[in-house]
N, C-alpha and C positions, 0 to 999 in steps of 0.2 A: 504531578505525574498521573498518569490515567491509564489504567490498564483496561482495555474491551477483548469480549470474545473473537475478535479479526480483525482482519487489516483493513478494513473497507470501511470504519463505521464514518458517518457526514459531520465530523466538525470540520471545522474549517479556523481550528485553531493550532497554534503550533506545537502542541503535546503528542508525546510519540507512543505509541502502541507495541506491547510488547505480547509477542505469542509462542507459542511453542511447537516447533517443525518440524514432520516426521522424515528425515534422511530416507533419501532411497537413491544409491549412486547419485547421478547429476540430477536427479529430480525428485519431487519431494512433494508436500500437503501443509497444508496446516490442521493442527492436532484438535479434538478437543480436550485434550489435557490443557490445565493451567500453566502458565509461564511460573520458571520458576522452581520447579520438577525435575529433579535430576533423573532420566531413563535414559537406557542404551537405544542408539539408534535417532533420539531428537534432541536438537539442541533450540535452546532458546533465539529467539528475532526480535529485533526494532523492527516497526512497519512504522510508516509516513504518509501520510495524504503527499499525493501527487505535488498539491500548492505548496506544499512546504520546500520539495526539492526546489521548485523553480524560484522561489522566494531566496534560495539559498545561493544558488548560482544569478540571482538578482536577473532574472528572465522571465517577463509576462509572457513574451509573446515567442509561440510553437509554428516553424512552416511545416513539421509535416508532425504528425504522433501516428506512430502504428501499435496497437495495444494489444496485446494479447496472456493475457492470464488466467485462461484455462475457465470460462467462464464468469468469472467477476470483472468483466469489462464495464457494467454497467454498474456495479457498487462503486468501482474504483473512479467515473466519471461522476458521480452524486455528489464526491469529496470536492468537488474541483469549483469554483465560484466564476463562473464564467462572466461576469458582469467585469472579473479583475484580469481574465485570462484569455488573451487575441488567440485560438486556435485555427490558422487558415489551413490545414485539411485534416483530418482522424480518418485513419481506418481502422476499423476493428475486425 
């Protein structure tokens, strides 16, 4: 098990990331508190490299991915081993 500062970091193995989320109604951040920290208002997350979900659902290949996460479209693309992954179109 492998805990990093975010959800985004580039392995490209199947270890899952746990961080800690600052609640706000339907939307929210990631903390820099540690996982694992009991405060009111965040509660703890699994994060995954993208390849992992699709590994999971046993799908290489995406016809369309539309990405949007508030700025880490490009951490969250770093994760992805495209040599393994047919993406025919991305929007970001």
């Amino acid at each position: 098990m492998t805990f990093v500062a975010h959800c985004t970091q580039s392995y490209v193995t199947l270890s899952f990331h746990q961080v800690s989320f600052k609640q706000q109604f339907n939307q929210g951040a990631i903390s820099d508190y540690p996982a694992g920290e009991v405060r009111k208002g965040f509660v703890d997350v699994q994060c995954f490299p993208l390849f992992t979900f699709l590994l999971a659902i046993n799908r290489t290949t995406i016809d369309y991915l539309s990405l949007d996460v508030e700025g880490g479209e490009l951490d969250v693309l770093y994760t992805v081993p495209f040599h393994r992954v047919n993406i025919k179109v991305s929007i970001r």
